[in-house]
N, C-alpha and C positions, 0 to 999 in steps of 0.2 A: 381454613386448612383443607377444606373438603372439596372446594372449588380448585385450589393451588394444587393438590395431591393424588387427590380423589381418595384419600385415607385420610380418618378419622383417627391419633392420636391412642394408641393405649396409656399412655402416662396420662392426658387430659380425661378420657372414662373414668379411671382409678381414681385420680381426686377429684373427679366429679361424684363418684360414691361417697367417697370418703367425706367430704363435705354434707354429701344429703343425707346421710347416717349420722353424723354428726347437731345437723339442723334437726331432723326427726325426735333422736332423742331429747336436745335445749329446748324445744317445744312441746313436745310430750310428754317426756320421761322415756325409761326404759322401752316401757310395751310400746312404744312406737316403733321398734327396731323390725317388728312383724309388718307394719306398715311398709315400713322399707322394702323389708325380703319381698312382699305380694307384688306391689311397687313394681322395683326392679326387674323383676322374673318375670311380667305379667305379656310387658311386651313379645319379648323371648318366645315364650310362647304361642304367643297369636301369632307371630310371623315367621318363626322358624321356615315353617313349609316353605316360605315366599323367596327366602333365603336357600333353602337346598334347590329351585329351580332358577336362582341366579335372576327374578326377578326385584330383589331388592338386597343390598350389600350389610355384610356384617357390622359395619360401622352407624349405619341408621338406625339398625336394632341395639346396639350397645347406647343411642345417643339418648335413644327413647328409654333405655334401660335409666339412664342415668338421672334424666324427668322425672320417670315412674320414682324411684326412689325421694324424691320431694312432693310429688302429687300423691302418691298413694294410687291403689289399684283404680278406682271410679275414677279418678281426674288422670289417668296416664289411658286410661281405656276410652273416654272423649277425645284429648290430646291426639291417641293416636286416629280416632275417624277423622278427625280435622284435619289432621296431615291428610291423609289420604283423598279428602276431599280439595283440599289446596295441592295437592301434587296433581290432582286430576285438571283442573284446572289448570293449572301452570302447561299440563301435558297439551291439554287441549288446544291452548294457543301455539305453542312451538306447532304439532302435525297442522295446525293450521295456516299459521305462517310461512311453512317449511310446504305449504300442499303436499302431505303424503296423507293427510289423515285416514283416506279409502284404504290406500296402499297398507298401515300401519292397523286396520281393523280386520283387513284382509290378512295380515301376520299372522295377529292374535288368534281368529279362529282356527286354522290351521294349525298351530301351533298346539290347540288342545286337540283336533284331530289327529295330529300327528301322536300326542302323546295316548290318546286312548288306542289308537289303531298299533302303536309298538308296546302299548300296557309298561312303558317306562318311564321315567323322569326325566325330561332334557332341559336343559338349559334355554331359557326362556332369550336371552339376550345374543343379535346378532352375533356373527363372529367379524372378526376384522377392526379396523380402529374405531374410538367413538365415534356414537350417529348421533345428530342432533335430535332425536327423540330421547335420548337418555338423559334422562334429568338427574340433576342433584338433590335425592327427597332431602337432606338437611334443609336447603331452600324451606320446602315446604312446612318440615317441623316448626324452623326459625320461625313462620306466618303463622303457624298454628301457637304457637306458644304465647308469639304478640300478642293474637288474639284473647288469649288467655289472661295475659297480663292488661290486658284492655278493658277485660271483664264480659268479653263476648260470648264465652261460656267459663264455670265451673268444674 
């Protein structure tokens, strides 16, 4: 969906909760429902920021939301560095492939230049149509969670 749309489903999030609240408490009981809430939110929170500077889209943070709600807080807070480390990765070959990697490190600094010299928020992602530097973190989640399911980490 997120390759085809670049949108991540609100009907698919929703029963993706509704399912891991469901699993939490069959496996738990009740107080597992806390699990879930920490879970769920935990994402949200780490990455909010990354999301108000439009470097990473609402629908990766809802998808990890939906993970965190079956992993719990400690396994959605690993899950999420593995994505990041597999998104970094993935990123590394595209600027590589694509030869802009100077050009794309040369962005980035500037870009936190820019925003401490106007002490504002900007928007982290070029303007104009997609650039091949833009990845799909779902990709990356998708690796991180194999990984998961492989037993590469807990």
């Amino acid at each position: 969906m997120d390759f085809k749309s670049e949108k991540i489903s609100n009907t698919w999030i929703l029963a993706g909760w509704c399912i891991g609240l469901i699993f939490q408490i069959k496996t738990g009981g009740i107080t597992q429902v806390l699990t879930f809430i920490c879970g769920a939110l935990l994402p949200v929170a780490l990455l909010f920021l990354l999301f108000l500077m439009r470097m990473l889209g609402a629908g990766d943070i809802k998808l990890l939301s939906v993970l965190g709600g079956y992993m719990g807080p400690g396994g959605i807070f690993t899950c999420t560095l593995c994505s990041f480390v597999c998104g970094a990765v993935i990123s590394l070959f595209i600027l590589i492939y694509h030869h802009i990697f100077f050009r794309r490190l040369l962005y980035f600094f500037n870009y936190f230049n820019r925003c401490i010299t106007k002490k504002k928020r900007i928007s982290y992602r070029c303007p104009g149509r997609r650039r091949p530097e833009h990845i799909h973190f779902s990709a990356a989640i998708l690796i991180s969670i194999l990984l998961w399911i492989g037993g590469i980490y807990s």
